[in-house]
C-alpha positions in Angstrom: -22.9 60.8 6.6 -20.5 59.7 4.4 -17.2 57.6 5.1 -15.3 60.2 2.4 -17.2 63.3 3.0 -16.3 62.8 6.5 -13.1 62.8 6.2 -10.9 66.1 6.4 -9.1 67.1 3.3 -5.3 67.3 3.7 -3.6 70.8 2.2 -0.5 70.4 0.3 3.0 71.9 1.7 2.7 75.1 -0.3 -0.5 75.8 -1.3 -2.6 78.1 0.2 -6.1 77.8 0.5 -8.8 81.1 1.1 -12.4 80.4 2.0 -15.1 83.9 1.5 -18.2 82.9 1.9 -19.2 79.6 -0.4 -16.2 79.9 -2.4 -12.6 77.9 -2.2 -9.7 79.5 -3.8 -6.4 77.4 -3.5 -3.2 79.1 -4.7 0.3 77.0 -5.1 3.0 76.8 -7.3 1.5 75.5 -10.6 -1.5 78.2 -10.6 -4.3 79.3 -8.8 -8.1 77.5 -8.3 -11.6 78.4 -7.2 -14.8 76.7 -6.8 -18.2 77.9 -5.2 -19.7 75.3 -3.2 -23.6 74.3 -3.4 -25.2 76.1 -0.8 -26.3 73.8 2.3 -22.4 72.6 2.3 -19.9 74.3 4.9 -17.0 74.4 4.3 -14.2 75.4 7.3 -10.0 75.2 7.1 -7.5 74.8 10.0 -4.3 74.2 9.9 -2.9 71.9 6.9 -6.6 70.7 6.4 -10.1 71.1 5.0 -13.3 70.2 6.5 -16.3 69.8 4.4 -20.2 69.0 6.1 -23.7 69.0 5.6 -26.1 70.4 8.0 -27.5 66.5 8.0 -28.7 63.3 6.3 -31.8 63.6 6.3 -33.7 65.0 3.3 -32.1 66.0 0.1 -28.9 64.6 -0.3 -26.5 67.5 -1.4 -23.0 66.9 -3.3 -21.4 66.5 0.0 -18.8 63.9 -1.5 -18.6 65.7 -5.0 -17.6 68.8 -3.1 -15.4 67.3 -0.8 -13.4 65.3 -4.4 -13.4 68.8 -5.9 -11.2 70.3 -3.0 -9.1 67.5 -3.1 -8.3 67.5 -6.6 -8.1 71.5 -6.8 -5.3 71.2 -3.9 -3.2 68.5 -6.1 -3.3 70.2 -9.0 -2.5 73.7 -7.7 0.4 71.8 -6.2 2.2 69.5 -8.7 0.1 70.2 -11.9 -2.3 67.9 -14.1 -0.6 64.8 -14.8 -1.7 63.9 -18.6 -1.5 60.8 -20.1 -1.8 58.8 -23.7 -5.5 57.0 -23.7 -5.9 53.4 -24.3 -6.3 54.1 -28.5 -3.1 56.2 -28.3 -1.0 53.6 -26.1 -2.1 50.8 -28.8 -0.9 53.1 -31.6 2.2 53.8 -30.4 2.7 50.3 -29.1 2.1 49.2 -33.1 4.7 52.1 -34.1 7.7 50.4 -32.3 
């Protein structure tokens, strides 16, 4: 299995996470996300954390790792936002400009 799929994924203080089914909904204070996960995945939720599995290794390797960075990333951007920055062609320009 693998060494980040493995490991449990921590919920933000103040976001709120709903599983039904295959899908993830996470609600906090900068909106509201959802996902449906692929469909040998389970996904369960305890207290202040996320656990995401495969039934096992053998076989067809499912997204267990893309699922897993998915729920991760919904819960840090339901809690503080998406963080946007200049890209390296921007940065250059406005470096020049000064």
């Amino acid at each position: 299995m693998s060494r980040i799929g493995r490991m449990p994924v921590v919920v933000p203080t103040g976001v709120d996470v709903t599983i039904n089914g295959r899908e993830v909904r996470v609600q906090g204070p900068k909106g509201s996300l959802h996902v449906e996960i692929a469909a040998p995945i389970e996904v369960s939720h305890s207290t202040g954390a996320i656990t995401v599995t495969r039934p096992s290794d053998e076989g067809e390797r499912p997204g267990l790792e893309r699922s897993h960075f998915l729920i991760a990333q919904m819960g840090r951007r339901a809690s503080k936002g998406l963080k946007q920055s200049a890209g390296r062609g921007e940065q250059e320009e406005m470096s020049k400009a000064r």
